[in-house]
N, C-alpha and C positions, 0 to 999 in steps of 0.2 A: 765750584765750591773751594773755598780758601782751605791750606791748613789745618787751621784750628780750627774752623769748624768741621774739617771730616774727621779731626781727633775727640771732638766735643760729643758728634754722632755716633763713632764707634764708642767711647766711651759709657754713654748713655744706653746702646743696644747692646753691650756687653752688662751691663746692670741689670735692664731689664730680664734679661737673658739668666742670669742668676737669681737673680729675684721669683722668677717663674719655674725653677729648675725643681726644688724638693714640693711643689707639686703636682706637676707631672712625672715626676718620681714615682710619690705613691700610687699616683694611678696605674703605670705599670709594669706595678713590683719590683722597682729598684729602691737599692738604699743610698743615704749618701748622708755624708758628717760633713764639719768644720772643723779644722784644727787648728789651735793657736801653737806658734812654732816659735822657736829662740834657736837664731842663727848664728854660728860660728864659721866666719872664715877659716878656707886651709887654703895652704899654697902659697902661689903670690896672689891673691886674693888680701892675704892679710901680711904681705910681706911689709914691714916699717919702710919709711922714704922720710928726707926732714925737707920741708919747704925755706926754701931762704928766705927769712925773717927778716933782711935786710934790706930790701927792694917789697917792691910789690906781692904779696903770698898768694901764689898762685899755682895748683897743679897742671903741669904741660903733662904733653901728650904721654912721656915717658914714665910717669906718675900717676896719670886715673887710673882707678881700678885697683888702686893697692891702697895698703891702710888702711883695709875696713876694721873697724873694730864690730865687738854683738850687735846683734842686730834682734829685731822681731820682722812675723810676719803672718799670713795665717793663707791658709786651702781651702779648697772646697771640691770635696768628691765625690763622685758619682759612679752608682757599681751595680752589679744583679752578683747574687753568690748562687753556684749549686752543687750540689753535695755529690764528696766523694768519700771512699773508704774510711778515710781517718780522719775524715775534717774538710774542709767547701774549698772551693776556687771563686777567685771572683775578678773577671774583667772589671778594668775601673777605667774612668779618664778622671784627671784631677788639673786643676790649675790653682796656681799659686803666688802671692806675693809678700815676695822681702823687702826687704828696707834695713839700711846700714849707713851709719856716718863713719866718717876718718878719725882716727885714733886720737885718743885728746890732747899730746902736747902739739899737732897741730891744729887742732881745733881751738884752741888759747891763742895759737899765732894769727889764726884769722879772726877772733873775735877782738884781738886786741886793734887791727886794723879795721873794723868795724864792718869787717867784707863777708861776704856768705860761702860756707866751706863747704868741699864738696858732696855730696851727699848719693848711696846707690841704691837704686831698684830693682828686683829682677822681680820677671813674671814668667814664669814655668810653666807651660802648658804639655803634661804627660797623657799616655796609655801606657797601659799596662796590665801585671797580672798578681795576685793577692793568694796565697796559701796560708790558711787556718786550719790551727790543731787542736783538735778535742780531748786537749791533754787533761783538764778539770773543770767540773760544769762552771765553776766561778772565774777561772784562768787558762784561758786560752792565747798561745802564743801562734806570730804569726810573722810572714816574711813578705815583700813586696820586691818587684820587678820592673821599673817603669822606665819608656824613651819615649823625646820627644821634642820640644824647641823651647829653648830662652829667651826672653828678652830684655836687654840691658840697657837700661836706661839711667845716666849717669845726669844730675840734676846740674842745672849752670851754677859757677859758680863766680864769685867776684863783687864788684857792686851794680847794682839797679838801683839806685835811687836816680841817678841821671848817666848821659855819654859820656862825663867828661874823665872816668875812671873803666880800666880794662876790666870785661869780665872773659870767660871763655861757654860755648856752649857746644858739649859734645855729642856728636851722633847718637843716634841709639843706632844698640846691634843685635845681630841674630843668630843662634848658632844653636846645631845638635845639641841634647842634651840627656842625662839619663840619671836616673834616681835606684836608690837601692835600700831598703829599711827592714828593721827587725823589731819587736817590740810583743806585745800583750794586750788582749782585750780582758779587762775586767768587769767581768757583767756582761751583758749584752750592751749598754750603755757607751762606755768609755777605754779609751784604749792610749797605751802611753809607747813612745818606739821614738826611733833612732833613726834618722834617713842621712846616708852621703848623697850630694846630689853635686855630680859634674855635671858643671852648666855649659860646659862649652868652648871655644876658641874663641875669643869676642878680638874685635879688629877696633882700635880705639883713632878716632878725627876727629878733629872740629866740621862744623858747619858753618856755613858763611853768613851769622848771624851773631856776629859779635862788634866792639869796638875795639880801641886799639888808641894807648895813650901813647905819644911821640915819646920817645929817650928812656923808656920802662926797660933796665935793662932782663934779658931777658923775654920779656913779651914778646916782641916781634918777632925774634929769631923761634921762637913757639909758634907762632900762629905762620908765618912762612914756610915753615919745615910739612911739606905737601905731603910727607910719607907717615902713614898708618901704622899703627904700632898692634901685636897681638899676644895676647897672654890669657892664661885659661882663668875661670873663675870656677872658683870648688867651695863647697858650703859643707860641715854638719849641723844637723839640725835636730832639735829637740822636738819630738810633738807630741801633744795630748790634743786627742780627739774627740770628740762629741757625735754619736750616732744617732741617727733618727730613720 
């Protein structure tokens, strides 16, 4: 099986997989929400970097993964709560996806070269643990704990319309990750909170799945430079949740 068809499979049985979850949920007695999230890089996450405008605009190695500006993304969780003294515990697993482009005065420099800028994904896959307090029956606050692994997938960027223009395409990576949030449930319904999530050590390459235009300066001595580059990737995140 190629590639892309075992990314098409896992792709498709990860769907399925969530599609089938909130009803086998109900069946036994677990709860679980969605959350739509508004992502904030921290760190060099969203450290600036200026691409030179005057050759080919291109992020090398020493450059992916920084510039992100906001971002969206959303969750989906899946928990059982049980009651303690002053309010419930609730093991959860939750996976997640964000999405973030590069800051816009480089994003002007690539669109003005007509070439596609870089663009990032991560997918979060946590456990963890949930305390809720029965501070007012319509306002309850609450804290989360969650570890687990990221994954970083940084989208190609350059042109594809044909070979005869460099693009670059980078690895995706893998790395420990942990989450940590505070927020309020309003109702029993909806809940609004704050998550830091360090996503990890991510190791940035290319993959040998690119072109490569002769006398680009720059280009080549990127794409020949064999050594991986690493740098953390750190998010806060805004969320509002939706419970069922």
């Amino acid at each position: 099986m190629s590639v892309t068809m075992k990314r098409k499979f896992v792709s498709l049985l990860a769907a399925l997989m969530l599609a089938a979850a909130p009803l086998h949920a109900q069946l036994l007695g677990f709860s679980h929400s969605v959350s739509l999230v508004g992502v904030m890089p921290t760190g060099s996450f969203a450290k600036s970097v200026t691409v030179n405008s005057e050759s080919v605009p291109v992020f090398d190695r020493s450059q992916i993964g920084k510039d992100a500006s906001l971002g969206i993304g959303v969750s989906y969780r899946l928990g059982k709560s049980f009651d303690v003294l002053v309010g419930d515990l609730m093991p959860f697993a939750e996976v997640g996806f964000f999405w973030n482009r590069i800051g816009g005065d480089n994003r002007d420099i690539f669109d003005d070269a007509r070439s596609k800028d870089p663009r990032y994904r991560n997918v979060p896959l946590m456990v963890g643990l949930q305390f809720r307090h029965d501070l007012l029956p319509m306002v309850k606050p609450y804290a989360d704990l969650g570890f687990g692994i990221d994954w970083f997938l940084p989208c190609r960027e350059g042109w594809s319309d044909d070979g005869s223009k460099p693009y670059y395409v980078f690895k995706s990576s893998a790395a420990t990750a942990w989450q940590f949030g505070v927020g309020a449930y309003i109702g029993s319904m909806v809940s609004v909170g704050v998550t830091y999530y360090g996503l990890g050590k991510h190791a940035f390459d290319f993959n040998e799945k690119r072109t490569e235009q002769p006398g680009v300066p720059g280009f080549a001595r990127a794409a020949n430079n064999a050594r991986a580059e690493y740098r953390r990737i750190n998010a806060l995140a805004l969320k509002v949740a939706f419970h069922f």
